[in-house]
C-alpha positions as CSV (number, residue, x, y, z in Angstrom):
1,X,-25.1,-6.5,38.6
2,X,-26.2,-7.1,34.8
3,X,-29.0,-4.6,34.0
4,X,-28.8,-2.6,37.6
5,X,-27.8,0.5,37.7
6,X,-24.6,0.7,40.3
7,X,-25.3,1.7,43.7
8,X,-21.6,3.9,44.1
9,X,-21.9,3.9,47.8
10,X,-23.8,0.7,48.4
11,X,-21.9,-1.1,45.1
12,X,-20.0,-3.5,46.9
13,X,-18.1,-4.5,43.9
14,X,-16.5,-0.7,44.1
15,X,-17.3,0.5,47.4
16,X,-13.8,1.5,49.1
17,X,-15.4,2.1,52.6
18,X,-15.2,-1.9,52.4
19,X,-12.1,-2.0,52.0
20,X,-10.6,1.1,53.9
21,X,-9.0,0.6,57.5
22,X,-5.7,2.7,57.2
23,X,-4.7,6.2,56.1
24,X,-2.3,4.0,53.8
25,X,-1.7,7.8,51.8
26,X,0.2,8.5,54.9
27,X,1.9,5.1,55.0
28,X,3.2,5.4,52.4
29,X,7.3,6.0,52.3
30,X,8.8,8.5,49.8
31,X,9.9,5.8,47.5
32,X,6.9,3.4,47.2
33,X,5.3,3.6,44.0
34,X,1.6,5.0,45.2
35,X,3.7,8.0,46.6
36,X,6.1,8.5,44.1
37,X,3.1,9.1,41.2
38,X,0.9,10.9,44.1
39,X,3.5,13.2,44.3
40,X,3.8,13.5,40.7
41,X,0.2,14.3,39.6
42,X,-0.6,16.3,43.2
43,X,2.0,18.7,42.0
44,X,0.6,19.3,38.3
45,X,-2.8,20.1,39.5
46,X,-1.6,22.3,42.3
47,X,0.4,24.2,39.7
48,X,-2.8,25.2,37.9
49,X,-4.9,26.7,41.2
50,X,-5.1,30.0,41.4
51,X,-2.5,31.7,44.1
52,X,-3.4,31.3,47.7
53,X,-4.6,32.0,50.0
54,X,-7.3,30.8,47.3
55,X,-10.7,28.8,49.4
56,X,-10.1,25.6,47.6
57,X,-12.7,22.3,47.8
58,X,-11.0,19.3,47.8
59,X,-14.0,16.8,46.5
60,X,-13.6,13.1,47.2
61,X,-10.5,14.2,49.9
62,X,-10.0,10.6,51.8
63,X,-8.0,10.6,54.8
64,X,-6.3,14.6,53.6
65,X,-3.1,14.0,52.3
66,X,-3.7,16.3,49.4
67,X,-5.0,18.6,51.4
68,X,-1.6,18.6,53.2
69,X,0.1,19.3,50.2
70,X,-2.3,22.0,49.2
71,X,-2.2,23.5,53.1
72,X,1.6,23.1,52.6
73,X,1.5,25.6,49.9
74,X,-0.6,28.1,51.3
75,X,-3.8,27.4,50.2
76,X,-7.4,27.3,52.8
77,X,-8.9,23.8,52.6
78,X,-12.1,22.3,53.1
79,X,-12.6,18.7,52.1
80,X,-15.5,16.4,51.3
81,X,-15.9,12.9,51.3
82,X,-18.3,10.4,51.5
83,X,-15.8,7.9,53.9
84,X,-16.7,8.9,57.5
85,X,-13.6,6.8,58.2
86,X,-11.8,8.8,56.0
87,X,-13.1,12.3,57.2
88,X,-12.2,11.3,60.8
89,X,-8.6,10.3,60.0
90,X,-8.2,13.8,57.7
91,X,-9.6,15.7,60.9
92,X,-7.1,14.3,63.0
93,X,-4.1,14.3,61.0
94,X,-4.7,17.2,58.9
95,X,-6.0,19.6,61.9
96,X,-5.6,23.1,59.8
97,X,-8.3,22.0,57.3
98,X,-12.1,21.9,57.5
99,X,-13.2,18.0,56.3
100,X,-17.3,17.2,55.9
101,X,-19.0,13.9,55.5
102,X,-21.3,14.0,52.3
103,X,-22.5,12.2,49.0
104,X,-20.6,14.1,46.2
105,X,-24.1,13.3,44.4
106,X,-25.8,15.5,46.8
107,X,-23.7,18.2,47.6
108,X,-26.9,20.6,48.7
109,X,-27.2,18.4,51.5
110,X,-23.7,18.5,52.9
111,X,-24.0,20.5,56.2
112,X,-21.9,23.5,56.6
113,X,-20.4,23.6,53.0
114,X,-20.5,26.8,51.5
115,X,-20.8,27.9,47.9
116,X,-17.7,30.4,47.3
117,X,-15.1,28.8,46.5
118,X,-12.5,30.1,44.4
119,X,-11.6,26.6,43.3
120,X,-12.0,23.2,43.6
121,X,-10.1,19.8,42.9
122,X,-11.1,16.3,42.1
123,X,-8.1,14.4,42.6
124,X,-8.2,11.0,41.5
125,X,-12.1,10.7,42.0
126,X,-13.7,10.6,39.1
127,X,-12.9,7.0,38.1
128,X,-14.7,6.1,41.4
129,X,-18.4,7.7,40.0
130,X,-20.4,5.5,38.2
131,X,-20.2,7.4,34.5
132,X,-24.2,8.3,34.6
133,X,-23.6,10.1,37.8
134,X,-20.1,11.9,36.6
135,X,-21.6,15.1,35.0
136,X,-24.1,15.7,38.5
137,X,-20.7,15.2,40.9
138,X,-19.4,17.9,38.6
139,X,-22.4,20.2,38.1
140,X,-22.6,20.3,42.1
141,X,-18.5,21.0,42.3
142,X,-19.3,24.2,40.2
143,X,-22.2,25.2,42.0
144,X,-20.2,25.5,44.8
145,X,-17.8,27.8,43.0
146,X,-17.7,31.5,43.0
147,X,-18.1,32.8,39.1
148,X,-14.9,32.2,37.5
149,X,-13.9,29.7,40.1
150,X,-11.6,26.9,38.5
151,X,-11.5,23.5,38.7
152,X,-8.9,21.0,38.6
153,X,-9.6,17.6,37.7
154,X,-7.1,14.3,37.8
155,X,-8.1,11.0,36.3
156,X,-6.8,7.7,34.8
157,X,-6.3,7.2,31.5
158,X,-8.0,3.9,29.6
159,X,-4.2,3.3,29.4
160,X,-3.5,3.2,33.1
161,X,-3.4,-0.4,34.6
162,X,-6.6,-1.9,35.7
163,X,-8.0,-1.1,38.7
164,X,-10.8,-3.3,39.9
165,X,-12.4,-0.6,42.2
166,X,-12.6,1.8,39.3
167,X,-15.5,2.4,37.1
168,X,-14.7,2.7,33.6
169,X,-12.3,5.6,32.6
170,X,-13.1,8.5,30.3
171,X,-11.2,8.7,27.3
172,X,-9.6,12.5,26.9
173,X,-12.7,13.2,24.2
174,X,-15.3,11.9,26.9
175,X,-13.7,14.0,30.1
176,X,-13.6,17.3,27.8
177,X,-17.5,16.7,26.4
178,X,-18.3,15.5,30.0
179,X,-16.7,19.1,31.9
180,X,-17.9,21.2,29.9
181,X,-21.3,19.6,30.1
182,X,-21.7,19.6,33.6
183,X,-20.7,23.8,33.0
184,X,-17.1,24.5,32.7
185,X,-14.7,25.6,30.3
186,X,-11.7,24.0,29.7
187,X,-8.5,26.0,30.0
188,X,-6.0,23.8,29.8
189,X,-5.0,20.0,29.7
190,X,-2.1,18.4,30.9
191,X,-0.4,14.7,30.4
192,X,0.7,13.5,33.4
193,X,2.4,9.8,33.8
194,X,4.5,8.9,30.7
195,X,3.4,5.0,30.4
196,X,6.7,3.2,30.2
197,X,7.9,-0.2,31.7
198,X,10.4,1.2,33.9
199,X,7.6,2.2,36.2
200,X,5.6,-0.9,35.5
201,X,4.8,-3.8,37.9
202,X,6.9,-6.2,37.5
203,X,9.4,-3.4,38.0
204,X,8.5,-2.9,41.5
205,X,8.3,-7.0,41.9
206,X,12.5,-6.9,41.3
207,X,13.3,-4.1,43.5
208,X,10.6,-4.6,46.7
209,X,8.6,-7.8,47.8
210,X,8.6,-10.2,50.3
211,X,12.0,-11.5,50.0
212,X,14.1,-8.3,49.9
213,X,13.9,-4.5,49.5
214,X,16.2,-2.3,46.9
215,X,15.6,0.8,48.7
216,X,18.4,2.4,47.1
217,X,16.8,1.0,43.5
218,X,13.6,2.9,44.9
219,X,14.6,5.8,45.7
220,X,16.5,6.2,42.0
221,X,13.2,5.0,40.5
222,X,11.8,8.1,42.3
223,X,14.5,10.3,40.8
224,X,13.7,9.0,37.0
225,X,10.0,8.8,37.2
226,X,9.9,12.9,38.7
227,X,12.2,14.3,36.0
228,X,11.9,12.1,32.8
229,X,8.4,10.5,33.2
230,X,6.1,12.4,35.1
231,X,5.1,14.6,32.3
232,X,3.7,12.6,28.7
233,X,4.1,14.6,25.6
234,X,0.5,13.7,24.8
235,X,-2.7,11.8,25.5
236,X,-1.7,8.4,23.6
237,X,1.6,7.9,26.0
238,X,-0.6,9.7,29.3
239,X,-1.0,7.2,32.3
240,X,-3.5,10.2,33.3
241,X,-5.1,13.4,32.3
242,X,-4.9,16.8,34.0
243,X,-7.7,18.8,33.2
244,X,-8.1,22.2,34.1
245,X,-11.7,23.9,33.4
246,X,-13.0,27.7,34.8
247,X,-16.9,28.4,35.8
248,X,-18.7,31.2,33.6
């Protein structure tokens, strides 16, 4: 794809409708690693939404599981995604919420969605927008929110392992020009993920793979990681950033 511009939806290199069959967020078991950070960073951006009953827009929702957690804590949800396999799994095992197929590029022509929102998340999106198209994902989130509306953001770090399906990550200076570019201030920042190798992959090789399964290794992983290493004292040690930005 050298000198093209990528095609996000039609980018087979990063497209995940090519590779999404499953719910796996629901598959996943309380002390599996995807879960255990999930649970981790889906907890510090929830903790900055405004109160519910708050309308909250959950952009790039997948099959709903954060929605769950959100609808767990109160909150009204309507989801967006551009994964009509995705959207169909969220309706049927998220039933309370409201989920809508749509291009997060072209949010005006998402049927049905309405523009008052009193807040909106982007959990673990971002790094799946091609950068040129990262500030118009974000302009149309805010258009969508009512005047002081808030936004919560979750991304990888450049830190974070590699993820082939991801687009490159923002550093912390190129999020914070890139919010507040597409209209937001930025309220407040949190480091989520302390990068250490207790939680790194060969790790998880000792304690679950083919062979055998530590479960009670896992579930004492889980402990650690919750209480000593979900939270990073900064953005050098931060597996991810937790942004938090308001609309004028």
């Amino acid at each position: 794809m050298s000198g093209q511009r990528p095609a996000f939806a039609d980018d087979p290199l990063k497209d995940y409708r090519q590779r999404y069959y499953l719910p796996d967020q629901f598959v996943w078991g309380p002390a599996d690693r995807p879960r255990i950070d999930f649970d981790g960073y889906m907890a510090m951006a929830a903790d900055l939404l405004p109160p519910p009953p708050a309308h909250v827009l959950d952009v790039g929702c997948g099959p709903g599981l954060g929605a769950k957690r959100l609808l767990e804590r109160g909150y009204r949800v309507t989801g967006v995604d551009y994964n009509e396999r995705a959207v169909a799994f969220a309706r049927l095992l998220v039933a309370e919420a409201t989920f809508l197929p749509g291009d997060l590029r072209s949010m005006d022509e998402v049927e049905g969605l309405g523009r008052d929102f009193d807040a909106a998340v982007c959990i673990e999106v971002l790094e799946h927008v091609p950068p040129e198209d990262r500030e118009g994902v974000l302009g149309g989130v805010g258009d969508r929110l009512r005047p002081g509306g808030a936004l919560v953001l979750t991304t990888p770090s450049p830190r974070m392992h590699a993820n082939p399906w991801d687009y490159p990550r923002p550093s912390l200076e190129e999020l914070t020009r890139l919010v507040e570019s597409a209209g937001f201030e930025i309220g407040e920042v949190r480091f989520q993920h302390r990068l250490s190798p207790l939680f790194g992959p060969w790790v998880w090789r000792l304690v679950s793979n083919g062979a055998y399964d530590l479960r009670a290794a896992r579930r004492l992983l889980r402990w650690l990681f919750l209480r000593r290493f979900n939270v990073a004292s900064g953005p050098e040690r931060a597996g991810r950033f937790v942004v938090r930005a308001v609309r004028p």
